[in-house]
C-alpha positions in Angstrom: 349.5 44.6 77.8 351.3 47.6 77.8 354.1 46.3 80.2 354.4 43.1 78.0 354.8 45.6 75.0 357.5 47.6 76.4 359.3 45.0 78.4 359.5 43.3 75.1 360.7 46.5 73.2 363.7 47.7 75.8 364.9 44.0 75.3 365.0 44.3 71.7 366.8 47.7 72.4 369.3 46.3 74.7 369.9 43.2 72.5 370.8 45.6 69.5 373.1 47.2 71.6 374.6 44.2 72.4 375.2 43.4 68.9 376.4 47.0 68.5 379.0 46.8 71.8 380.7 43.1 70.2 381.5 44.8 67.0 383.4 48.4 67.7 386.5 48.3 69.5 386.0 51.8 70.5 383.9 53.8 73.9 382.4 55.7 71.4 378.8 55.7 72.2 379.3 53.7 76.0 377.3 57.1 77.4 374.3 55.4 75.1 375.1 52.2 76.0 375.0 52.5 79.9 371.9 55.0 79.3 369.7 51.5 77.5 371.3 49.4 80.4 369.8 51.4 83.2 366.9 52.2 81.7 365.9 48.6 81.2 367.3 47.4 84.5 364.9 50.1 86.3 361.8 49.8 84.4 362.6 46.1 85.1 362.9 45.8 88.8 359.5 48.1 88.9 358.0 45.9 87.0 358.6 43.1 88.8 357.9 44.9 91.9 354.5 45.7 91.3 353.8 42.0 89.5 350.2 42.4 87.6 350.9 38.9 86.2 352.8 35.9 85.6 353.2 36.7 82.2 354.6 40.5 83.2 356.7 39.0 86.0 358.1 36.9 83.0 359.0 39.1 80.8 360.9 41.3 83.3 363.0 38.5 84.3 364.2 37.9 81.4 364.9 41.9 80.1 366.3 41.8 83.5 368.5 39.0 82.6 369.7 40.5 79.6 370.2 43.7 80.7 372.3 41.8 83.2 374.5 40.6 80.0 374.5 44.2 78.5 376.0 45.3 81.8 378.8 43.2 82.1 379.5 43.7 78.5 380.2 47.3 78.9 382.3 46.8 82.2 384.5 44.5 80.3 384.6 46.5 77.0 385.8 49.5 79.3 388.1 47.4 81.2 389.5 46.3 78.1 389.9 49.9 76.4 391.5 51.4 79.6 393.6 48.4 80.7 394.8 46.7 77.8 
């Protein structure tokens, strides 16, 4: 139950930061970003390593899956503020 809990809470974390990434045009807080990003994506992969249930497995796919999306936001919001 406590997986489920907070699988469920670093998605909601990396979901707001999502939000948060879309709206600023500037790197100020990417150290804070990638910090959520890599948290999630390693509690996720553990989780799913070790498996307890189907419901568990579940949930870490999808934080996986949208850690996934945070991730390649903040490479092309970086590529966009040094390149363009």
């Amino acid at each position: 139950m406590f997986r489920n809990i907070l699988l469920a809470v670093i998605a909601l974390l990396n979901l707001i930061f999502i939000f948060i990434i879309q709206g600023h045009q500037s790197v100020d807080r990417i150290d804070l970003n990638i910090i959520v990003a890599a948290l999630g994506a390693i509690i996720s992969i553990l989780f799913l390593i070790v498996r307890k249930s189907r419901l568990n497995f579940t949930f870490a796919i999808i934080t996986l899956l949208i850690v996934a999306f945070h991730v390649s936001l903040i490479v092309l919001h970086i590529y966009d503020y040094v390149y363009a």
